[in-house]
C-alpha positions as CSV (number, residue, x, y, z in Angstrom):
1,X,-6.7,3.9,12.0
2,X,-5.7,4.2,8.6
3,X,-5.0,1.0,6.5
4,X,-1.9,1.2,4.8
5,X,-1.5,-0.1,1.3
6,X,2.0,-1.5,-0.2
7,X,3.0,-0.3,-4.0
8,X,2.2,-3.2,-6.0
9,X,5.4,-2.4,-7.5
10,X,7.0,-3.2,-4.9
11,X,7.5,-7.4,-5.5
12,X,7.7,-10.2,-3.1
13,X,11.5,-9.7,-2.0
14,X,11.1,-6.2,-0.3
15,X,13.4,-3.7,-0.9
16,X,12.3,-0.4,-1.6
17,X,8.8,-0.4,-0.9
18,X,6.2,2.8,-0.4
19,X,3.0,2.7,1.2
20,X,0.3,4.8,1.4
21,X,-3.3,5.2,3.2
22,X,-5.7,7.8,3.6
23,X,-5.5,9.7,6.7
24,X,-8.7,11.7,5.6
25,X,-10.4,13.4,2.7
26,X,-8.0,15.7,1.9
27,X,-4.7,14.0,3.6
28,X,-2.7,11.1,1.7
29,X,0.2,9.5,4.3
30,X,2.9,8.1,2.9
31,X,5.6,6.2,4.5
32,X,8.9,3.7,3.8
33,X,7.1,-0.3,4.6
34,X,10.5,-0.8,6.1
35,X,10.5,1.5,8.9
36,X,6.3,1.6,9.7
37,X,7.4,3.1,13.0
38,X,9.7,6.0,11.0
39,X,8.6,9.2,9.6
40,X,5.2,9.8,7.5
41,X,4.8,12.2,5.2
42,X,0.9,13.8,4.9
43,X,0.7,14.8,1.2
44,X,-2.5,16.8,-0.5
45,X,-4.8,14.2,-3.0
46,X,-3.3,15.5,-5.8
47,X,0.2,15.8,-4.8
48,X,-0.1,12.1,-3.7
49,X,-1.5,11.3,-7.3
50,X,1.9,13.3,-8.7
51,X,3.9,10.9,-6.8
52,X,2.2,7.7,-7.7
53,X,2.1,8.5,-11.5
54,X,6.1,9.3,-11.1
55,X,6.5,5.8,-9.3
56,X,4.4,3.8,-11.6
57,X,6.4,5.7,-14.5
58,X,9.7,4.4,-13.0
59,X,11.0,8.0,-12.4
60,X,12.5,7.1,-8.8
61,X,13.6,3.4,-9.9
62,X,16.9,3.4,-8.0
63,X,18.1,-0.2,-10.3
């Protein structure tokens, strides 16, 4: 099994966190820390690298 990493982003009350874990070379997971039993999304390495240089930028920020 995979471990699963938390966004550092995400800060110590919650809320919208991401996490992701590699599934195997050439599968990222990705999945809401919220709902760990929900959906998962298996992304390629480098679209999983798009999507955590658009959530470090702050492009999803929702506040």
């Amino acid at each position: 099994m995979s471990e699963w990493r938390k966004s550092s982003r995400s800060g110590s009350e919650g809320g919208d966190c991401v996490e992701l874990a590699r599934l195997h070379p050439e599968a990222v997971g990705v999945r809401d820390s919220k709902d760990p039993e929900g959906p998962r999304l298996a992304l390629g390495p480098s679209v999983a690298r798009c999507l955590a240089d658009a959530i470090r930028a702050g492009q999803y920020d929702t506040h």
